[in-house]
Structure formats: C-alpha cells, structure tokens
C-alpha positions as CSV (number, residue, x, y, z in Angstrom):
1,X,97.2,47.7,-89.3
2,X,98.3,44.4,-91.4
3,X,99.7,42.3,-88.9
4,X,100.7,39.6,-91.5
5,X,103.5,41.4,-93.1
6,X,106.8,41.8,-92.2
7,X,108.3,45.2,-90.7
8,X,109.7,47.1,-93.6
9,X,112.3,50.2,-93.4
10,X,112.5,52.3,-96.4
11,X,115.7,54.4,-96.1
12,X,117.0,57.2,-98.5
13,X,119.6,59.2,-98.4
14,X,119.6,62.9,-98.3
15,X,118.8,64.7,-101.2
16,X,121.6,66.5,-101.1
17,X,123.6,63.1,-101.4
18,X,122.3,61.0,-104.1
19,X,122.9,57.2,-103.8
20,X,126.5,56.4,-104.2
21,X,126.4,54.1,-107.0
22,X,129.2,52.0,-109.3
23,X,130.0,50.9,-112.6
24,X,129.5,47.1,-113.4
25,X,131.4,45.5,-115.1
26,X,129.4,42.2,-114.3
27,X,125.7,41.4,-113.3
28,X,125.8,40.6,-109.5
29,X,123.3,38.2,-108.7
30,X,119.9,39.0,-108.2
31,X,119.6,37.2,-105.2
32,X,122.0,36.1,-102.7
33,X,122.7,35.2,-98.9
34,X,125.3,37.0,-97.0
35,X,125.6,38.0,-93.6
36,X,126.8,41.2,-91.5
37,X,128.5,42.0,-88.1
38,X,125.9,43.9,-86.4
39,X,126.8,45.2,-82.6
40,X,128.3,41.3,-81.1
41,X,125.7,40.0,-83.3
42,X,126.4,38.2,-86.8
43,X,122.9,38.8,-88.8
44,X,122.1,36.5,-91.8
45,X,120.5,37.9,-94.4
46,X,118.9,37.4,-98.1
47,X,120.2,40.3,-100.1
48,X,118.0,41.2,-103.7
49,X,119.5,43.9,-106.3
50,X,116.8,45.2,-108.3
51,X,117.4,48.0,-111.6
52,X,113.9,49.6,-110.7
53,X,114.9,50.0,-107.0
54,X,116.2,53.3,-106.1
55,X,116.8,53.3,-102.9
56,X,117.7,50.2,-99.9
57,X,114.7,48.6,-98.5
58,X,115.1,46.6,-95.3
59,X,112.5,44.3,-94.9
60,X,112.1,41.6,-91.8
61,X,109.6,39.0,-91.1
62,X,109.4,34.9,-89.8
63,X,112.4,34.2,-92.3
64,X,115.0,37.1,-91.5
65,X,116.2,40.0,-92.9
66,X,115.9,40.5,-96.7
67,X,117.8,43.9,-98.0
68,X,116.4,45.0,-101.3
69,X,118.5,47.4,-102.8
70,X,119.1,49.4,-106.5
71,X,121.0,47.1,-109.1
72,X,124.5,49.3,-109.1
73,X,124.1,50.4,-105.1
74,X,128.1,50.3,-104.4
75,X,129.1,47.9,-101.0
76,X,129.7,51.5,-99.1
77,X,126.5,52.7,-99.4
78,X,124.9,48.8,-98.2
79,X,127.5,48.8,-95.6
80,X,126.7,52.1,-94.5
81,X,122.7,51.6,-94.0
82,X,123.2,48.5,-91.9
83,X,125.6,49.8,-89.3
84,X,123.3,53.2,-89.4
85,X,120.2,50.7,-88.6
86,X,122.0,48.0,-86.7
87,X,120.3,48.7,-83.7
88,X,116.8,48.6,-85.5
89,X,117.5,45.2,-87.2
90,X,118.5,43.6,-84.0
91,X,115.6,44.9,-82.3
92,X,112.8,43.6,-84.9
93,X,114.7,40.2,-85.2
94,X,114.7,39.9,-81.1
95,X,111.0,40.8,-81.6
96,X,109.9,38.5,-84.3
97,X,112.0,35.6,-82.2
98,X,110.0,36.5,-79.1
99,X,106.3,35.9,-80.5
100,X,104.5,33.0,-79.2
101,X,104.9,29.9,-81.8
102,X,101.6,27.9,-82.1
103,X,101.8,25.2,-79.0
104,X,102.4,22.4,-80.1
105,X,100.1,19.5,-78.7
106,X,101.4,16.2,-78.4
107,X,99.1,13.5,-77.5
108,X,98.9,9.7,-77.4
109,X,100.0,7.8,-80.0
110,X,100.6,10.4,-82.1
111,X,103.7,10.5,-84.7
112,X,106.8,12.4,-83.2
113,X,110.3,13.1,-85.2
114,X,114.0,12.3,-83.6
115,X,116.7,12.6,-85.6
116,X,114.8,12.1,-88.5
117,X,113.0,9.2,-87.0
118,X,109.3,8.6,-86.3
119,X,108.0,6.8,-83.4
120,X,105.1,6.5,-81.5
121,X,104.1,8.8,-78.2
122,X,102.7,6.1,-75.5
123,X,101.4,8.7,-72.6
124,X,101.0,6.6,-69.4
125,X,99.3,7.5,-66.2
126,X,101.6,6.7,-63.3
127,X,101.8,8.8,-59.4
128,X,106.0,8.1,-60.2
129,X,108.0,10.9,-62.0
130,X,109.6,7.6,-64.5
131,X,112.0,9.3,-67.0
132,X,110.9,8.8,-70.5
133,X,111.8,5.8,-72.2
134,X,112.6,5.8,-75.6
135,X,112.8,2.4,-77.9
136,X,113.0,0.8,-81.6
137,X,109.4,2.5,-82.1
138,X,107.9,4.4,-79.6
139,X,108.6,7.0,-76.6
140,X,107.0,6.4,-73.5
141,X,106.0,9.3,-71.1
142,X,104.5,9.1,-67.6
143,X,102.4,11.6,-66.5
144,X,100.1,12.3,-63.6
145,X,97.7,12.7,-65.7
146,X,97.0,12.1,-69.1
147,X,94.3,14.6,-69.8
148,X,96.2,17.3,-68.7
149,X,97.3,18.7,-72.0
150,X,99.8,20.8,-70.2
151,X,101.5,18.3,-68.2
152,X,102.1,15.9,-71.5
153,X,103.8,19.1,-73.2
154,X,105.8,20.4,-70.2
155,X,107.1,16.4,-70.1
156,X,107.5,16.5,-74.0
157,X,109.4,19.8,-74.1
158,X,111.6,19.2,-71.4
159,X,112.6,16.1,-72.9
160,X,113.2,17.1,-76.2
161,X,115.8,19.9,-75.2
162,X,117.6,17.5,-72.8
163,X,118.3,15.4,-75.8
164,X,119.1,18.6,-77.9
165,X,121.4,19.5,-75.9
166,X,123.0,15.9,-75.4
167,X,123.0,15.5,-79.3
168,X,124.3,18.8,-79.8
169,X,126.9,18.2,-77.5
170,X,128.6,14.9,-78.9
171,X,128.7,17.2,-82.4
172,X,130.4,19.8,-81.3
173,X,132.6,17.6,-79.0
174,X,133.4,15.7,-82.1
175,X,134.0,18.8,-84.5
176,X,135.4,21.1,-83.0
177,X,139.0,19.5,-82.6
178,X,138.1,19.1,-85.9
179,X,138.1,22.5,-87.0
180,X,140.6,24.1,-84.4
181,X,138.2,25.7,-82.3
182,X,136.5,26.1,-79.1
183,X,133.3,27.6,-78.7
184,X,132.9,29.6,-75.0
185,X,129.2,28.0,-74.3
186,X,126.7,26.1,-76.6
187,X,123.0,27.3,-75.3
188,X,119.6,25.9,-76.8
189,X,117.3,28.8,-78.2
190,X,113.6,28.8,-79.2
191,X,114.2,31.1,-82.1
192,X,111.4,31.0,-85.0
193,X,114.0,32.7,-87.5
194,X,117.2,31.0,-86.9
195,X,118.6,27.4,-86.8
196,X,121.8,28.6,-85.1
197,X,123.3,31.7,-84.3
198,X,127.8,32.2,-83.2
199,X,128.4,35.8,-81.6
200,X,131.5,37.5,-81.6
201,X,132.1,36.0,-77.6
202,X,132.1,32.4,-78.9
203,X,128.8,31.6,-77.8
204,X,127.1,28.9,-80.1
205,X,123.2,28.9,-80.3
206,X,121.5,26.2,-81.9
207,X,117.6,25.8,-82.0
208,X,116.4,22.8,-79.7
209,X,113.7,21.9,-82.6
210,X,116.7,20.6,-84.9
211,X,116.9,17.3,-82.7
212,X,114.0,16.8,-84.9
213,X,115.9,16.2,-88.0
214,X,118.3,13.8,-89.3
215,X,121.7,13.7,-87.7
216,X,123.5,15.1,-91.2
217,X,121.5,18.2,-90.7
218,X,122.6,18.9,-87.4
219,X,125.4,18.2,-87.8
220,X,125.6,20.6,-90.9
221,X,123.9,23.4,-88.6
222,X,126.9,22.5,-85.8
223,X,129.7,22.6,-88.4
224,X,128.2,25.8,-89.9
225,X,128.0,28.1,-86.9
226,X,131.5,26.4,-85.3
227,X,133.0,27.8,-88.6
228,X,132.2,31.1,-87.4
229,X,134.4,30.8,-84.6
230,X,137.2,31.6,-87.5
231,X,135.2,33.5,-90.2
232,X,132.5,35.7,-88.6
233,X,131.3,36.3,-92.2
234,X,129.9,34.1,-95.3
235,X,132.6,34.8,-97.5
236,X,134.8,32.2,-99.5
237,X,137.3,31.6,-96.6
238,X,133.9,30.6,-94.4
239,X,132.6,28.3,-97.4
240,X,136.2,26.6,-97.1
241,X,136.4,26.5,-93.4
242,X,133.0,24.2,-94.0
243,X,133.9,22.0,-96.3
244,X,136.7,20.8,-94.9
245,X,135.1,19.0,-92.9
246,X,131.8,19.0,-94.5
247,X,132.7,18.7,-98.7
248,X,128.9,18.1,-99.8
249,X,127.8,21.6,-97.5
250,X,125.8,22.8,-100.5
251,X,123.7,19.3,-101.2
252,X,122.9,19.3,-97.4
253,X,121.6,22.8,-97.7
254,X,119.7,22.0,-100.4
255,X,118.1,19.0,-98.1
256,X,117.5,21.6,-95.2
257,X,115.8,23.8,-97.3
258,X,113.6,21.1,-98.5
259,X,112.9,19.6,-94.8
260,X,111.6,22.8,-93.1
261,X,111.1,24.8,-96.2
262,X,109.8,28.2,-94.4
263,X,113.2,28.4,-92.3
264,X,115.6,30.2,-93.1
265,X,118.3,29.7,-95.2
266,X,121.9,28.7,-93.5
C-alpha cells in the first residue's frame, strides 16, 4: 500500500445514465477554488476540468480536496457527487487533520517566528513556574529542566496557543463590528489542511500555528472566515463581503501562498 498518496474516489455514473454534460459557450477555467456546504461543514476545495476526463475524480491529501472532473461536466452532475459523497469527504478530511504532524523541537537559542517576527528562545532552569517573558529579541522560558525535551515543548505549545488565541481575539473583536457579524465561538484547531474553518453554527476555527505569521495574514485569515458568517460560499458576494474591509484580499493571498507554500489555498 502507497502511503504517500492522497485518498482518491473514482465515481461513475451508472451506465444506464451517462454523464450529464453541457454546451459551452466559454472555456471555464482549468483550475479554480471554490467551496461546498457539506453536512454543517463548509469544504474548500481546488476544482480541475479536464477534456480527457470522463468521469469526477475526488482526490484528498495534506492540501484538501481537489475534484477532477470532464471539461463540459454540467454544475448538477458536480453538485450531485459531493452531496452523494459528503459523508466520505468529511471523513478523509477529519482523518488526514488527525495524523500526528512531525514534533516540533524547540530548543535553546534557537530562531522562533511571532507575528512574523524572529527572536531568540532563552530556556532557563528555574524550581518556579515564571510565565514566559517575551522582549525586543528574545522569549524567555523557565523550565524545570532544560534537558527535558518534553517539558520545553509542552511550555512552548501552551504558550504559543495562549497568544493565538489573544491575537485572534483583538482581530475578530476589531472586525467583526466591522462586517456586521457575530461569530458564536472562536476555537483554536491543530488542523494540517486548513488555516481556518466557519460552520454553519457560527463557530470560527482558526489554526493556532498562524500566530506565526505576520499580523496582515491573520488578519486576512480572520476577515476571510468572519465573511462566512454572511456568505457560506466563495462566490462573488463573499469576494465583496472581504474586500470591504480587506481591498488588496487577492495580493495578501498571493503573500500567504508564498509564506507557507504547502497550505492550502484560502
């Protein structure tokens, strides 16, 4: 078994009912990002059109779903094989989400990010639980001790997501009004395929590892999955939702894509 492919889905339709396809009067684009209410669930995903396909390939792996389908495939037909496989989507994204990231080992003075930032980790033995203190140019940690690997990174991560969540906070305290809505509950997530995540209840998910990057990329992410609070879709009326309050969206997209190029794309 290849265990360093994604989990593909090859569906057909019966051979009594051949693929329900349409007339063009345009190329689509051979490539584009959309995104589908699935269960409470809104799913991103990278959609490809393909004149040698002939049939809709669902395909999902560290960066999402990717739906390959035939070139004149009609929106029915696309609609159709998502909601029919809605349940196995949501299952092999929860999956891929759940497997164990490589641990990350911070040690002393090694280079950590913060908002974009670098500074310096200072790992200081010390019988006192001291917060961590965090300056111009470095952040100092206290641990029992220092050569208990597990102990620095326990310290580390708990730190980190306090912050995310503080950061995170002030944005979406400061956009919301903004934008006319109210999200039920912000929660941090872990998620290796997803910055952010909105569900149908209002809940806002944002990944604890963007406190990492600078703050016009969170607040991009914030802004982005806020938005769908009033469009739970990717269609013009979302893209307008985001640049009013966010005009240069698409350069800042761009910018994410360039900083953590094996993300998604949001």
């Amino acid at each position: 078994m290849d265990r360093g492919r994604g989990q593909a889905h090859q569906l057909m339709p019966p051979n009594e009912m051949p693929p329900k396809l349409q007339k063009l009067k345009t190329l689509p684009p051979a490539e584009e990002q959309r995104s589908i209410h699935l269960a409470d669930k809104l799913v991103s995903y990278t959609l490809k059109r393909s004149s040698k396909r002939r049939s809709i390939g669902l395909q999902i792996n560290e960066r999402g779903l990717t739906v390959s389908m035939p070139l004149r495939a009609s929106e029915k037909w696309l609609h159709s094989v998502l909601q029919e496989k809605a349940q196995w989507v949501l299952d092999k994204l929860e999956s891929w989400q759940g497997r164990q990231a490589p641990v990350q080992k911070w040690a002393e003075g090694e280079t950590i990010l913060f908002r974009g930032e670098t500074f310096t980790l200072r790992v200081i033995d010390g019988l006192f639980n001291a917060p961590p203190q965090l300056s111009a140019s470095e952040l100092v940690i206290h641990v029992v001790d220092s050569s208990n690997q597990l102990s620095i990174n326990r310290k580390m991560l708990k730190w980190y997501k306090q912050e995310a969540l503080r950061v995170f906070m002030e944005c979406v305290e400061h956009f919301a009004p903004l934008m006319n809505v109210a999200p039920k509950e912000v929660r941090l997530t872990s998620a290796r395929t997803q910055w952010g995540s909105c569900t149908a209840l209002g809940v806002v998910r944002l990944n604890w590892q963007l406190v990492t990057m600078p703050l016009h990329l969170i607040d991009y992410v914030v802004v982005h999955e806020l938005a769908h609070l009033r469009e739970m879709n990717h269609s013009p009326a979302f893209w307008r939702v985001v640049a009013d309050v966010c005009p240069d969206y698409a350069k800042i997209r761009g910018e994410l894509r360039k900083w953590s190029p094996a993300a998604p794309e949001i």
